[in-house]
Every structure is written in C-alpha cells, then in structure tokens.
Residue frames relative to the residue before (quaternion, step in Angstrom):
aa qw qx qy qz dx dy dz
X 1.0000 0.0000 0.0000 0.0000 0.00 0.00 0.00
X 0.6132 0.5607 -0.3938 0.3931 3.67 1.11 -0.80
X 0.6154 0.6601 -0.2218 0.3693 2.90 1.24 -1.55
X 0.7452 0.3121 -0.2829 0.5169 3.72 0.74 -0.85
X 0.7194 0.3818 -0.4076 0.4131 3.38 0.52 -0.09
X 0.5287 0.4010 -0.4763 0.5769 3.97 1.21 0.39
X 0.8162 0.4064 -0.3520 0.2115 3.48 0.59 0.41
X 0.2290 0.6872 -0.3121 0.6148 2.76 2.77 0.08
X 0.8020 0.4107 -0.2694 0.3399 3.63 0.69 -0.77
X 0.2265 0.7584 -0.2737 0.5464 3.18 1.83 -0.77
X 0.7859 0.4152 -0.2090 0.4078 3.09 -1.04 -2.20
X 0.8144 0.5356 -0.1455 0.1695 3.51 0.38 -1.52
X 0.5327 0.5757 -0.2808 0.5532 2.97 2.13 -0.98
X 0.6021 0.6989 -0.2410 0.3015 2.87 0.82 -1.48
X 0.6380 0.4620 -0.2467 0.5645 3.56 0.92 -1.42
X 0.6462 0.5252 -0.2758 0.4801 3.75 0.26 -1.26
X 0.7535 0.4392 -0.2735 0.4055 4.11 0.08 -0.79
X 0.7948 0.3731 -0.1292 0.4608 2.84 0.73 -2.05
X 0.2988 0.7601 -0.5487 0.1788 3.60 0.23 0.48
X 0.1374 -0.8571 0.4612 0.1837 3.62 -0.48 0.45
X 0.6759 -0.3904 0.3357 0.5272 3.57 -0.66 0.26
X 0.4577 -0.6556 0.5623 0.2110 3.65 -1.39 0.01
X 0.0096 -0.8040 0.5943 0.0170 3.74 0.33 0.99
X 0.7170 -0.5487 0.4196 0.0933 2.72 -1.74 1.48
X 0.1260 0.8199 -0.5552 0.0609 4.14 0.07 0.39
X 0.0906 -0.6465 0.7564 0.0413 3.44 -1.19 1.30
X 0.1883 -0.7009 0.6834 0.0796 3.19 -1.50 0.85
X 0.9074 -0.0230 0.0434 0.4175 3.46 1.07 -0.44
X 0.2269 -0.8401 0.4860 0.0808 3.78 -0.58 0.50
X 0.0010 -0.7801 0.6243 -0.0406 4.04 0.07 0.78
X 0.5073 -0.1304 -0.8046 0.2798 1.67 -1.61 1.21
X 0.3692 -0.6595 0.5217 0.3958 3.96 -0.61 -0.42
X 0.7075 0.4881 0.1940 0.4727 3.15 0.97 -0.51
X 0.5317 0.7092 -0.3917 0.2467 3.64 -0.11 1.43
X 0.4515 -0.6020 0.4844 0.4461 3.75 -0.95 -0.52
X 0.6572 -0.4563 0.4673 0.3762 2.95 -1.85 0.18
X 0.6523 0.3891 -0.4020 0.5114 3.26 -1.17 1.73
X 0.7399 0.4597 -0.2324 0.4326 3.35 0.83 -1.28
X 0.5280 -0.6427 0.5072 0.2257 3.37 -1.37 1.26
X 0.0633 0.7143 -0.6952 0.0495 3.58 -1.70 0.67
X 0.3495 -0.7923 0.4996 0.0230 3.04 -1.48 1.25
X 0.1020 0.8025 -0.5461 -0.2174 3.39 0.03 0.56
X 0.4214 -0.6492 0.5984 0.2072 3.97 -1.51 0.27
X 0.1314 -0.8743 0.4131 -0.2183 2.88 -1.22 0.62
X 0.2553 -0.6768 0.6586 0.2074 3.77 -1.36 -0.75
X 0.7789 0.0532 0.0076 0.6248 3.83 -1.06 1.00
X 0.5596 0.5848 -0.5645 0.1618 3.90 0.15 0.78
X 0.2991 0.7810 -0.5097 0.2021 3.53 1.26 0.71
X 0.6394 -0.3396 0.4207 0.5467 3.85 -1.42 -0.26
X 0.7030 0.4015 -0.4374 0.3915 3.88 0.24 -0.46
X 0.6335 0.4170 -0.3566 0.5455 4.12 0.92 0.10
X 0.9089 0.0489 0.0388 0.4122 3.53 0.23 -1.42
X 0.5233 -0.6882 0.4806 0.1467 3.16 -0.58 1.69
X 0.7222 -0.1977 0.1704 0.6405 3.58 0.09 -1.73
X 0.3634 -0.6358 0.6602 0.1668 3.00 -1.87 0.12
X 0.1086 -0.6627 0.7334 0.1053 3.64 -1.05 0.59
X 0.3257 -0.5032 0.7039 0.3810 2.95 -2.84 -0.76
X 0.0106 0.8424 -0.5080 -0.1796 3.33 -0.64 0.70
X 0.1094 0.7115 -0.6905 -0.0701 3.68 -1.16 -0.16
X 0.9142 0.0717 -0.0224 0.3982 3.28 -1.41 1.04
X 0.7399 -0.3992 0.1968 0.5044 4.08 0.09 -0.37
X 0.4558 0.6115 -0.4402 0.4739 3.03 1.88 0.46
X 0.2033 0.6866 -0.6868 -0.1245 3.73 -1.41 0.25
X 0.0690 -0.8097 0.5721 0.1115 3.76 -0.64 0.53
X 0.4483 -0.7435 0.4197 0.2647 3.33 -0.65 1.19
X 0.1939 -0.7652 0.5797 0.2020 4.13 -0.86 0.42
X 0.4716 -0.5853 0.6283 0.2008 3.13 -1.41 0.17
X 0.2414 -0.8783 0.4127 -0.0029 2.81 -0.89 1.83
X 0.3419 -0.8275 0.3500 0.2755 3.68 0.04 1.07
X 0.6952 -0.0164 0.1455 0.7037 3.44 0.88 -1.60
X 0.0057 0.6681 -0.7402 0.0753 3.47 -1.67 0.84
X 0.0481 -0.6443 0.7473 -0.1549 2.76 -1.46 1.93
X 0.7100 -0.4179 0.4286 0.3710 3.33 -1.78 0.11
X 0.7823 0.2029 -0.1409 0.5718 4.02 0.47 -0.25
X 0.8742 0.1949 -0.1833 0.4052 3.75 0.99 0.40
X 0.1662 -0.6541 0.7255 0.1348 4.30 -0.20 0.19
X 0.1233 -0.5647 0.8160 0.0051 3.28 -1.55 0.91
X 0.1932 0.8045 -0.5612 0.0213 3.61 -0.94 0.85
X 0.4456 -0.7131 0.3701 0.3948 3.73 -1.00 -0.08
X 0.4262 -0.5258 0.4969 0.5431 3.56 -0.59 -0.52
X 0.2592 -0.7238 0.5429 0.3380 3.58 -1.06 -0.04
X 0.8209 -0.2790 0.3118 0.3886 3.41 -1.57 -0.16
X 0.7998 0.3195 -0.0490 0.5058 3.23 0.58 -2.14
X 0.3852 0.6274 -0.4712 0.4858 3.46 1.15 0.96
X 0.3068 -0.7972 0.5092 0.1052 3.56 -0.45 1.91
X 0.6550 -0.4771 0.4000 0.4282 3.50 -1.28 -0.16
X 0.3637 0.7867 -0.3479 0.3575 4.30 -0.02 0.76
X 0.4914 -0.5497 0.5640 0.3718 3.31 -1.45 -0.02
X 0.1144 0.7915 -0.6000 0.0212 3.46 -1.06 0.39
X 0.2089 -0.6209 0.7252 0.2120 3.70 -1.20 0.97
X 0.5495 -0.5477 0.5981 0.2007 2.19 -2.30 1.20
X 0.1575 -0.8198 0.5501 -0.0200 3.34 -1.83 0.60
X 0.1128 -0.8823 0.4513 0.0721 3.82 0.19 1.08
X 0.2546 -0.6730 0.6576 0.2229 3.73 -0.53 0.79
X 0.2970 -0.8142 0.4736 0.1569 3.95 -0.54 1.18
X 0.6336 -0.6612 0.3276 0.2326 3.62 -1.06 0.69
X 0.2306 0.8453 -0.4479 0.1778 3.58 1.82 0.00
X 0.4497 -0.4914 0.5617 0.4907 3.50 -1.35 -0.59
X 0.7197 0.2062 -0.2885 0.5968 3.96 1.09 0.43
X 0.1033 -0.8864 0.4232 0.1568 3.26 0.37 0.90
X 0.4058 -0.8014 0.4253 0.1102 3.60 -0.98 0.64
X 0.0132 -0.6144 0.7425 0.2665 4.09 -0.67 -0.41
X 0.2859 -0.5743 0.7630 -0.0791 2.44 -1.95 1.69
X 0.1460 -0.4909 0.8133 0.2761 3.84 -1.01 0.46
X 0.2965 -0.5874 0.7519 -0.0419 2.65 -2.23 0.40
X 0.5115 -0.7246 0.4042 0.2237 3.58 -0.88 1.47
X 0.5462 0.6805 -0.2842 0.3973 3.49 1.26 0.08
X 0.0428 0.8382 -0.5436 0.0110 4.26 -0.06 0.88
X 0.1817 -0.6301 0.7508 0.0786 3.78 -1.08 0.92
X 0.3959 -0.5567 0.7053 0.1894 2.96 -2.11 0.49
X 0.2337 -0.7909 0.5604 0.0761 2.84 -1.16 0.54
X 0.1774 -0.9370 0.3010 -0.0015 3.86 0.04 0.91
C-alpha cells in the first residue's frame, strides 16, 4: 500500500515538473494555393494566441509577415500579402514564449 501511494506521488511530480512547452504544429494549409489577397487556413495543434504570436511566408532569406484573420487552437486563417512574390513558400510562426522563437513549419502554399 505504501508502495502505491509513493508512486501515485512519483507519477504526480513527475506530471507537474516534466511538462514541456506546447509547440505550435501545422499539418496543413487549404486552399494550397492562391493570390495575393486571398484567404488560407492552415490546421493544426497549439495554434491559438497563447502559442503563436505571428505567422509569416518564408523561402530562402525571405520571410514576409501575413495578416492574420482568425486564430484558433487547430487552425490560423490568414491573407496573402501584397509584397508576397509569385512561388512556393513555407509557412513560419514566430511563437508567443517569454523567448520567442521562428518555427518553419512542414506545411508550403503557392503563391500565384
């Protein structure tokens, strides 16, 4: 009986310490595949205001910030922008930590 209840306690720290941060995860982006102006949604995990701050498009040493329409916890609604060339671009989220980070993301729109 000791035994399970010094490991109930265990278990418990354990849960309570070892938490790790929540990391933003796109899995996808729909349309795939638009002009400047047009709205896209990517989906996801942890994409509320309490994970991801902004979002960009990035390729290469480019990153252009978007305008974000709606943000939820499984989705970002965003526009294309203006200074968004014709191209492929992964998405990229600068995260809401007290050190915030850019994360690429496995997720690429076209841009037309």
């Amino acid at each position: 009986m000791r035994f399970l209840l010094r490991l109930l306690v265990l278990l418990a720290a354990l849960s309570i310490g070892g938490q790790a941060q929540e990391t933003p995860r796109m899995t996808s982006v729909e349309p795939g595949n638009g002009k400047v102006g047009d709205e896209l949604t990517a989906s996801g995990e942890n994409l509320d205001a309490k994970y991801v701050k902004e979002v960009y498009l990035t390729v290469g040493n480019t990153d252009i910030k978007v305008v974000v329409t709606e943000q939820t916890a499984t989705s970002i609604k965003f526009k294309i922008p203006a200074r968004a060339k014709p191209g492929r671009y992964a998405l990229m989220v600068l995260t809401a930590e007290k050190t915030p980070k850019f994360i690429e993301q496995p997720v690429k729109c076209t841009v037309e």
